[in-house]
C-alpha positions as a printed NumPy array, in Angstrom:
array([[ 89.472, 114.354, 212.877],
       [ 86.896, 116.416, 211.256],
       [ 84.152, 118.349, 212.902],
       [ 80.657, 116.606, 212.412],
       [ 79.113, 119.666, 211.504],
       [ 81.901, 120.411, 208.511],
       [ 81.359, 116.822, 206.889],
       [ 77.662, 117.674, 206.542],
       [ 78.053, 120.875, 205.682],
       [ 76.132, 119.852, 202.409],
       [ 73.019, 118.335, 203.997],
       [ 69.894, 120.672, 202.259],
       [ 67.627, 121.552, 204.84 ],
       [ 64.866, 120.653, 202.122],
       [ 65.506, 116.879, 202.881],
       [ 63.859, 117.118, 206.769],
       [ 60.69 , 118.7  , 205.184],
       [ 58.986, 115.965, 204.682],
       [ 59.283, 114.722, 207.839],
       [ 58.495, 118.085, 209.228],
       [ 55.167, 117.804, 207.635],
       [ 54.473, 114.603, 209.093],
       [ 55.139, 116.364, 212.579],
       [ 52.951, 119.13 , 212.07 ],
       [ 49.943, 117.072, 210.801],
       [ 50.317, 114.372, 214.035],
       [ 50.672, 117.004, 216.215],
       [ 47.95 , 118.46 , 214.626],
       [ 45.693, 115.554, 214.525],
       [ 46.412, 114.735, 218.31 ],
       [ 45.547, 118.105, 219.668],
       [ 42.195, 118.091, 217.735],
       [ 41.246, 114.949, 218.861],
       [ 41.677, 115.837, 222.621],
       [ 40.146, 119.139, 221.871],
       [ 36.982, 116.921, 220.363],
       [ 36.926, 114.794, 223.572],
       [ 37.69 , 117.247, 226.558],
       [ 35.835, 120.037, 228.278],
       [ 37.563, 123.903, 228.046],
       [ 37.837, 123.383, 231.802],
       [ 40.121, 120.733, 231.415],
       [ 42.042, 121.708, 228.406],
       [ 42.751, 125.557, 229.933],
       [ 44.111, 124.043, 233.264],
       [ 47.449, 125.354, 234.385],
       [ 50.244, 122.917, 234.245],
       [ 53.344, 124.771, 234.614],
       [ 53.713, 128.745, 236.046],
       [ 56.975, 129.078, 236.863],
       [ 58.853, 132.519, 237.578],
       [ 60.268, 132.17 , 234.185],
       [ 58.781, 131.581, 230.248],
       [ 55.152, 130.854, 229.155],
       [ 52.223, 129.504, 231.277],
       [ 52.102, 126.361, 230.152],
       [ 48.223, 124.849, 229.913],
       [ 47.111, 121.297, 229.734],
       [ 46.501, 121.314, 226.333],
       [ 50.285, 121.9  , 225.31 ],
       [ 51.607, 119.042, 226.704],
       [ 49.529, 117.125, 224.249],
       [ 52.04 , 118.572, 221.429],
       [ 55.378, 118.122, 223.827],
       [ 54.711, 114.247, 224.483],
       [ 54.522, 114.341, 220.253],
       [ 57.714, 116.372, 220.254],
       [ 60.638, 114.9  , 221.115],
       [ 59.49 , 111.064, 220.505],
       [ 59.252, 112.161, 216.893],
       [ 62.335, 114.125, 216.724],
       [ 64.523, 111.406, 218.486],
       [ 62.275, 108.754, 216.493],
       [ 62.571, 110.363, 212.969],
       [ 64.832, 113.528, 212.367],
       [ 68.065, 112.652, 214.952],
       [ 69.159, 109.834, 213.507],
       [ 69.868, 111.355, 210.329],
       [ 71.798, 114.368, 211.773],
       [ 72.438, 115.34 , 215.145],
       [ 70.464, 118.711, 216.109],
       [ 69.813, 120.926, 218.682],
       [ 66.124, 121.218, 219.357],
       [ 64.75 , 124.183, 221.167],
       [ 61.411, 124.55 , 222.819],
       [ 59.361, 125.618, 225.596],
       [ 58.7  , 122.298, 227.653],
       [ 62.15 , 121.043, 227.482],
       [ 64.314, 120.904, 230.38 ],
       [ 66.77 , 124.169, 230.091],
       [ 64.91 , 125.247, 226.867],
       [ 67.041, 122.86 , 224.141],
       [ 68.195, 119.517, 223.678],
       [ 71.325, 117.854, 222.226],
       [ 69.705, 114.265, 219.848],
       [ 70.946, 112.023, 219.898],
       [ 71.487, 111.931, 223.336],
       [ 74.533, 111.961, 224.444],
       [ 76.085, 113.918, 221.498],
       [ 77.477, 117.212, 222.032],
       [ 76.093, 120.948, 220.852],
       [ 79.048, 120.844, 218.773],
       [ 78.516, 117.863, 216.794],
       [ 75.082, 119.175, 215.909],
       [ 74.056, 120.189, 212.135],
       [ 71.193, 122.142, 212.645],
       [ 69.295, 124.113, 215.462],
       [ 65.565, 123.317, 215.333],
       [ 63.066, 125.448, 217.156],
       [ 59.662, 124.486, 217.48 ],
       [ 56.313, 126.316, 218.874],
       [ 54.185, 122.932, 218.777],
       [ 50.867, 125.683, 219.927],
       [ 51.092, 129.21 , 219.323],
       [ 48.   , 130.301, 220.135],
       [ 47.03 , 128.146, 222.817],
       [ 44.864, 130.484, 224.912],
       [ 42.958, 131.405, 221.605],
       [ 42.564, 126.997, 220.855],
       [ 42.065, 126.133, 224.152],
       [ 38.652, 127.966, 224.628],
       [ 37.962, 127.11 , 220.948],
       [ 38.33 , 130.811, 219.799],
       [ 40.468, 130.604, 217.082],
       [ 43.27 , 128.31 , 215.022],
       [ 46.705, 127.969, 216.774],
       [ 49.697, 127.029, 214.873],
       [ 52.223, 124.796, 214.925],
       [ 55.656, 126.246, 214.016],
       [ 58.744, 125.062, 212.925],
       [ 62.06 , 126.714, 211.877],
       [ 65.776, 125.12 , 210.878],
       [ 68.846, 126.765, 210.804],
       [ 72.405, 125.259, 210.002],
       [ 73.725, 125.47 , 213.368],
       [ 76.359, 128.386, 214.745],
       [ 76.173, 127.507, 218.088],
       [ 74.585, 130.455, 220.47 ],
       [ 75.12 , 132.84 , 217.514],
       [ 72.583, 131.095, 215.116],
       [ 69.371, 133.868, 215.318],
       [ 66.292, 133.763, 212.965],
       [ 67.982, 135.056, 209.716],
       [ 69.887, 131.776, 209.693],
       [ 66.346, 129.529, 209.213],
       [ 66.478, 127.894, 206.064],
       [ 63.535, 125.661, 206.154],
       [ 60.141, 126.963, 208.202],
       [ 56.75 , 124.882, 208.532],
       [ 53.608, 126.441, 209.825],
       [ 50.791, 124.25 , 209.89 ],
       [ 46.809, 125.548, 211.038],
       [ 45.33 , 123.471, 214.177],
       [ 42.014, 123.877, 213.982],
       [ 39.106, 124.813, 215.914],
       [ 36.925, 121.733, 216.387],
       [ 34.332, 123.108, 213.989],
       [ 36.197, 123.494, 211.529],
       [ 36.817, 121.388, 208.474],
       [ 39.348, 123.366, 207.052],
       [ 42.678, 123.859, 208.196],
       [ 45.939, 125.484, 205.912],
       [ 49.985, 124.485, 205.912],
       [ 52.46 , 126.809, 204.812],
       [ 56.248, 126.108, 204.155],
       [ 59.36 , 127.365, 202.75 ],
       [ 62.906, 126.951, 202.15 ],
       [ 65.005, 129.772, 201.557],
       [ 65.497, 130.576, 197.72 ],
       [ 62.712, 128.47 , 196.585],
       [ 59.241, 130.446, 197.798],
       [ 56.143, 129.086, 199.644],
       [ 54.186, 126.833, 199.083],
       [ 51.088, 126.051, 200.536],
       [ 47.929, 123.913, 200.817],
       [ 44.327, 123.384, 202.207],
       [ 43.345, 120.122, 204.238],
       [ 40.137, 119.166, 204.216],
       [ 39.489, 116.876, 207.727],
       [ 36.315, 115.105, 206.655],
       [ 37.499, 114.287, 203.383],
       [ 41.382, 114.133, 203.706],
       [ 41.193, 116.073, 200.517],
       [ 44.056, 118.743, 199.96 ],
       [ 44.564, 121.081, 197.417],
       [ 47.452, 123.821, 196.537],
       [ 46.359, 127.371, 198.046],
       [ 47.244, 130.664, 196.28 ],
       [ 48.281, 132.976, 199.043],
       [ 49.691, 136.92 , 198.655],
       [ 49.79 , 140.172, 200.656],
       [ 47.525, 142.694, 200.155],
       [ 48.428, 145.062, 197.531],
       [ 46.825, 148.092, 198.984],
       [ 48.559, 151.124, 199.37 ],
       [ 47.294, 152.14 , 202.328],
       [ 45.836, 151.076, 205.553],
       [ 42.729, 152.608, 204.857],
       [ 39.69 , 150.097, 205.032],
       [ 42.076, 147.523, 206.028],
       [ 43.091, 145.433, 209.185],
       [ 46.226, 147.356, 210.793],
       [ 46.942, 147.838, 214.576],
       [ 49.525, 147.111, 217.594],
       [ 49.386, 143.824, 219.639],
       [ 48.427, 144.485, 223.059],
       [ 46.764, 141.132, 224.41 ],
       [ 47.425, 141.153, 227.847],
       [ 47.338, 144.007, 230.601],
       [ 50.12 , 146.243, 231.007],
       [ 51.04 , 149.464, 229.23 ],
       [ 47.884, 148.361, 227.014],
       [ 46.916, 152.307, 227.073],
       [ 50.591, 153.171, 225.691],
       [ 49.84 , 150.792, 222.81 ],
       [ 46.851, 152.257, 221.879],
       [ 48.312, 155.439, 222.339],
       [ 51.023, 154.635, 219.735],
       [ 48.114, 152.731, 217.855],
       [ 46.258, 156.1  , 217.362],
       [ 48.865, 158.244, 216.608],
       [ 50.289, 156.372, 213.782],
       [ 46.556, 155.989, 212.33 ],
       [ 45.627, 159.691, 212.808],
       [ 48.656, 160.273, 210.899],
       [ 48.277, 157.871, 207.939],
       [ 44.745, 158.701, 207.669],
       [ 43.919, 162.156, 209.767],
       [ 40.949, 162.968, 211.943],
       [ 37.788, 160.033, 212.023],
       [ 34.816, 161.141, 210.002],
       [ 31.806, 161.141, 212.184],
       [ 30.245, 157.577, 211.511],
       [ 32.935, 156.023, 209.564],
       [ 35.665, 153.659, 210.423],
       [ 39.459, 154.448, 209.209],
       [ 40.709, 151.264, 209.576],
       [ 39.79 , 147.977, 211.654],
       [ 42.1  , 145.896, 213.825],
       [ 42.367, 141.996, 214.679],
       [ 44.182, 141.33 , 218.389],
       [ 44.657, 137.63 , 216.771],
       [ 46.514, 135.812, 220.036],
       [ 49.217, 133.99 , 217.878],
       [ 52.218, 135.411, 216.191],
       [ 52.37 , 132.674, 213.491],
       [ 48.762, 133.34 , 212.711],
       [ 49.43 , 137.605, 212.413],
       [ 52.569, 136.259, 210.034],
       [ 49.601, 133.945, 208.094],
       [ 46.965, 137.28 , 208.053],
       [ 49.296, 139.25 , 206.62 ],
       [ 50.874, 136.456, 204.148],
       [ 47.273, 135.588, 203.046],
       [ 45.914, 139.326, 202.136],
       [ 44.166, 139.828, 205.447],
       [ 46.078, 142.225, 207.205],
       [ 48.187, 145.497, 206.157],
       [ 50.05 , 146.341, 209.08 ],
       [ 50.433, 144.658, 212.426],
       [ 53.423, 145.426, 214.895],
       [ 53.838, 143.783, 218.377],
       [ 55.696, 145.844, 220.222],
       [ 55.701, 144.828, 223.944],
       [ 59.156, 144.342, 224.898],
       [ 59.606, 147.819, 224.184],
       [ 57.302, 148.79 , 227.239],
       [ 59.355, 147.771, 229.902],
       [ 61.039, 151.522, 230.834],
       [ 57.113, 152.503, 230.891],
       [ 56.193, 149.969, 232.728],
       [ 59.474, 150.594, 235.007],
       [ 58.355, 154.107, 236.275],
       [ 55.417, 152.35 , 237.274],
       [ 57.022, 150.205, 239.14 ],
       [ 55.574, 147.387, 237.314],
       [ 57.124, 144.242, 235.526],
       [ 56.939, 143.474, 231.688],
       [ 54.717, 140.587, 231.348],
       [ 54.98 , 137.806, 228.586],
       [ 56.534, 139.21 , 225.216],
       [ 56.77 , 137.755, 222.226],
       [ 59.733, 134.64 , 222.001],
       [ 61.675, 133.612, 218.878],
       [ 59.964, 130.436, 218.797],
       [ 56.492, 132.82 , 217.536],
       [ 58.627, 134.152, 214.964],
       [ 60.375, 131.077, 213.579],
       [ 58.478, 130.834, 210.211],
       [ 59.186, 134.439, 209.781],
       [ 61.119, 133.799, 206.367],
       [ 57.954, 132.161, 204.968],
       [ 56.177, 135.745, 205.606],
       [ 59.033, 137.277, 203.827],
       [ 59.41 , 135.034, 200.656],
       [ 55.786, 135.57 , 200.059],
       [ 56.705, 139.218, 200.095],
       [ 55.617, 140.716, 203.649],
       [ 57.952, 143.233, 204.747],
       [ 58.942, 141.892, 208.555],
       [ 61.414, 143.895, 210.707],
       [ 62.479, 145.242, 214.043],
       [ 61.809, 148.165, 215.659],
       [ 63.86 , 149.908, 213.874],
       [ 63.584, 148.76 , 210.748],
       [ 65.708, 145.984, 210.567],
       [ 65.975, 142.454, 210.064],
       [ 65.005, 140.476, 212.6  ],
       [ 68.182, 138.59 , 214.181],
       [ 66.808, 137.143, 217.593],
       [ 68.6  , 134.245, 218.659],
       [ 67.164, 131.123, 218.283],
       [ 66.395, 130.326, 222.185],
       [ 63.468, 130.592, 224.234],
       [ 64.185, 133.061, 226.557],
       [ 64.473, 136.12 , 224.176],
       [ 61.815, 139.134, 224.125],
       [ 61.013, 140.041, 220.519],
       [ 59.408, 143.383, 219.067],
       [ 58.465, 142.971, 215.451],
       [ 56.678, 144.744, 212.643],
       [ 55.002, 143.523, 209.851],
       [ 53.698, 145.531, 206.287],
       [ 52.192, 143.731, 203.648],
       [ 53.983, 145.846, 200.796],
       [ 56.495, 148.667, 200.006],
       [ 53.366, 150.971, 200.147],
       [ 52.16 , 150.153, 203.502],
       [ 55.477, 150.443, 204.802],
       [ 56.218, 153.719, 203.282],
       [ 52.884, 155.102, 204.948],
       [ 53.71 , 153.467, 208.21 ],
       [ 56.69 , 153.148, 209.021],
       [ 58.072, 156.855, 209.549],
       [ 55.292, 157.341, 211.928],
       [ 55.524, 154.603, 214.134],
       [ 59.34 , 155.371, 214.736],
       [ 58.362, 159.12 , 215.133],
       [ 55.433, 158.046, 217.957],
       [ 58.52 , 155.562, 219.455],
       [ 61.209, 158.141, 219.472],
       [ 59.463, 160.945, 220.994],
       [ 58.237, 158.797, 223.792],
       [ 61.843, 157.481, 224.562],
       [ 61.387, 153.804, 222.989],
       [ 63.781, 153.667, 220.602]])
């Protein structure tokens, strides 16, 4: 007998977009609507803080409970999949139930909030996230996505909220919800074209506390080499410590941002000699819409350069880099590696 996964080795990944986009917009619509109705005290109240993963707040199991009733409801039944997320028992899921990893088509990993801390005290947009790979078992990483679906949740005062998607070979496309109309319309969205960081957003992630002075070490370095010494009263370049991978990915997609580079896995040997622990990193579930970044023509890589290839699970630490063109990268990119190598990083 034939394996599962061979007979529908012809299924297009296009064909669960649609229902993707129905996801992302009830997710959407249900976190808003508790967001509307509950007070930040409520909404930022911990839920889960185990040893191991994300703190998980009160306000993401509002997306969870949408989860995996839609994906059993709506996506399983035309394919078996693996679907990985924080929130789920052991990280993934075999649906149907009952099925085995084996039988599955396609891996699915989902951030239903990234950005919670930034939406939960009504800061900034989160994002719901959504990547699909054809699956290869434990091997399948984030080159493999073939369909990604990012999707703006909204602050409560605002009206306006974006969706981006992709599949691989055919570009991105986008649009523009308007909530009190249910208008939408197509957006228009490219990287900068600058050719330098100069009088643009650029800068290293360092959101929480630990090695934080390392980063902006780095941070500095790189700039003072791109752009030399600060004139008295002027202002190089600015940065944006946006709390939410998939919305750095969407900055620097949209023309907002030149450079941005999170970094933080790589301070654990700093952090080591201190005898201190690395705290929360970036997880491949942040970067699963990558490839939407990319096909609008953001450079994203490693550390070192390279592709990103973290496997799709929610355990993994991820340090990424992001340039909005050749240019930026070219100015960039030398520098950062030199600042890494020299302290031992790379």
């Amino acid at each position: 007998m034939s394996n599962p996964v061979d007979t529908q080795a012809n299924v297009d990944a296009s064909l669960l977009l649609a229902p993707l986009k129905r996801l992302h917009e009830e997710v959407r619509n249900r976190v808003v609507e508790v967001c509307e109705q509950a007070a930040l005290e409520d909404l930022a109240r911990v839920e889960t803080d185990a040893e191991e993963g994300d703190t998980i707040y009160a306000v993401d199991r509002v997306s969870e409970i949408a989860l995996l009733d839609f994906f059993e409801r709506e996506i399983a039944p035309t394919a078996p999949l693996v679907l990985i997320a924080e929130g789920i028992e052991g990280g993934k899921i075999v649906l149907p139930r009952g099925r085995s990893e084996a039988d599955a088509v396609w891996r699915i990993i989902v951030d239903p909030i990234d950005g919670t801390r930034g939406l939960m005290y009504q800061k900034r947009s989160a994002w719901v996230l959504t990547g699909v790979a054809r699956n290869r078992g434990s091997q399948t990483n984030l080159q493999d996505i073939e369909l990604a679906v990012q999707t703006e949740i909204p602050l409560v005062k605002q009206h306006l909220c974006d969706a981006l998607w992709c599949v691989r070979g055919r570009g991105v496309e986008s649009e523009r919800f308007n909530r009190l109309t249910g208008e939408r319309h197509r957006l228009r969205l490219q990287p900068s074209s600058a050719r330098t960081i100069r009088h643009g957003f650029a800068g290293l992630a360092r959101f929480f506390p630990g090695a934080r002075e390392e980063l902006a070490a780095i941070d500095e370095e790189v700039v003072r080499g791109a752009l030399g010494p600060v004139e008295h009263g002027k202002a190089h370049c600015f940065e944006d410590q946006y709390l939410s991978s998939g919305g750095q990915l969407y900055e620097l997609l949209a023309g907002h941002d030149r450079f941005v580079a999170d970094l933080r896995p790589l301070m654990e040997p700093v952090l080591k000699r201190r005898g201190l622990s690395l705290g929360i990193c970036c997880h491949p579930y942040d970067m699963c819409t990558e490839l939407i970044a990319r096909a609008a023509g953001v450079i994203v890589t490693d550390e070192r350069g390279e592709n990103l290839r973290a496997p799709l699970n929610t355990e993994a630490d991820v340090a990424w880099v992001g340039y909005a063109n050749q240019y930026i990268q070219e100015q960039i990119e030398p520098l950062l590696q030199r600042a890494l190598r020299e302290r031992g990083l790379l």
